[in-house]
C-alpha positions as CSV (number, residue, x, y, z in Angstrom):
1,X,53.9,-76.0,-52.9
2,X,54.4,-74.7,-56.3
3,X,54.3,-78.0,-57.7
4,X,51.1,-79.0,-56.3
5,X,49.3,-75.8,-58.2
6,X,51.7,-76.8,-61.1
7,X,50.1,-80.5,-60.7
8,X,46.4,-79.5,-60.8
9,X,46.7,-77.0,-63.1
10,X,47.9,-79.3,-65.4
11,X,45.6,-82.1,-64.3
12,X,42.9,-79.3,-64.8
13,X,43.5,-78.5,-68.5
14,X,43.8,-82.3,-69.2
15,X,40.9,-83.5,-68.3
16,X,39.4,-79.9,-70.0
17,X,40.7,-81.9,-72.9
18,X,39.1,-85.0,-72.4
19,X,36.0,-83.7,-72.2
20,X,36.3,-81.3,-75.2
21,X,37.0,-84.2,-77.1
22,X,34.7,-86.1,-75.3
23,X,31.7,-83.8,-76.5
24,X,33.4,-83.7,-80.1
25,X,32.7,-87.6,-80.5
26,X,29.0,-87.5,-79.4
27,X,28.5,-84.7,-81.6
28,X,29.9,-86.7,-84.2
29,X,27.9,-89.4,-83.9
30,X,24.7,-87.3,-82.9
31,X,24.5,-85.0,-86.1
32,X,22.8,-86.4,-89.5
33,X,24.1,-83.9,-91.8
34,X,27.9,-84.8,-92.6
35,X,28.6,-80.9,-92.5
36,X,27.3,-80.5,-89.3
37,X,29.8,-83.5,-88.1
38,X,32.8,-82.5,-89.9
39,X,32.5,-79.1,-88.0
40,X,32.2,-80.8,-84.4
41,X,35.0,-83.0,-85.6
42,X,37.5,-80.4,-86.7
43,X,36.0,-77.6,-84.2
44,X,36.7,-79.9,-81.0
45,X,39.7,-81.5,-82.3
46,X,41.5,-78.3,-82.4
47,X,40.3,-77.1,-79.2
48,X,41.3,-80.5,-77.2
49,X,44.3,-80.8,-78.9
50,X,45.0,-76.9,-77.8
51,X,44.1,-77.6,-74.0
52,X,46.3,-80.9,-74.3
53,X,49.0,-79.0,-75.5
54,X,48.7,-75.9,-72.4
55,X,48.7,-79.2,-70.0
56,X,52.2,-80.4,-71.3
57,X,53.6,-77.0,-71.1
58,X,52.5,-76.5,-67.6
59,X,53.6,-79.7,-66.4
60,X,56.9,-79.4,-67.8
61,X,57.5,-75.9,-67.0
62,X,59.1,-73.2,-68.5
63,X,61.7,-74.9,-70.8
64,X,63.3,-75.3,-74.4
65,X,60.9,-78.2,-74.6
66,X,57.6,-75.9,-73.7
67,X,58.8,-73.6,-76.6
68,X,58.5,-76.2,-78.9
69,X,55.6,-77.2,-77.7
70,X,53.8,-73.4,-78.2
71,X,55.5,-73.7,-81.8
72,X,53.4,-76.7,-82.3
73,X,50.3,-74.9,-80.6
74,X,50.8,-71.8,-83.0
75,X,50.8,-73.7,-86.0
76,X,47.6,-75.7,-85.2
């Protein structure tokens, strides 16, 4: 049972991701002003990459390898 929360948690924050991302390359190619896409670029990036990141750690559990994987999230 715990793996099927474990599952759709994960499967949750994933596609969280792909949609962050998702929004960040509309907005890209929506804006005019090249500020205004460089911040949904980077703003989106970060935040997909973040969500992507929680899903890894989730679905491999509590592990050496999810501690390297929050090292990675901390220095994004």
């Amino acid at each position: 049972m715990f793996e099927i929360i474990r599952f759709g948690l994960s499967a949750g924050l994933m596609l969280c991701a792909l949609f962050i991302l998702l929004v960040g390359v509309i907005g890209v190619y929506r804006f005019q002003y090249v500020l205004n896409r460089m911040h949904a670029a980077a703003m989106n990036d970060t935040l997909g990459i973040l969500c992507a990141m929680l899903a890894l750690i989730v679905a491999e559990g509590f592990t050496f390898t999810s501690l390297k994987l929050l090292l990675v999230i901390m220095f994004l």
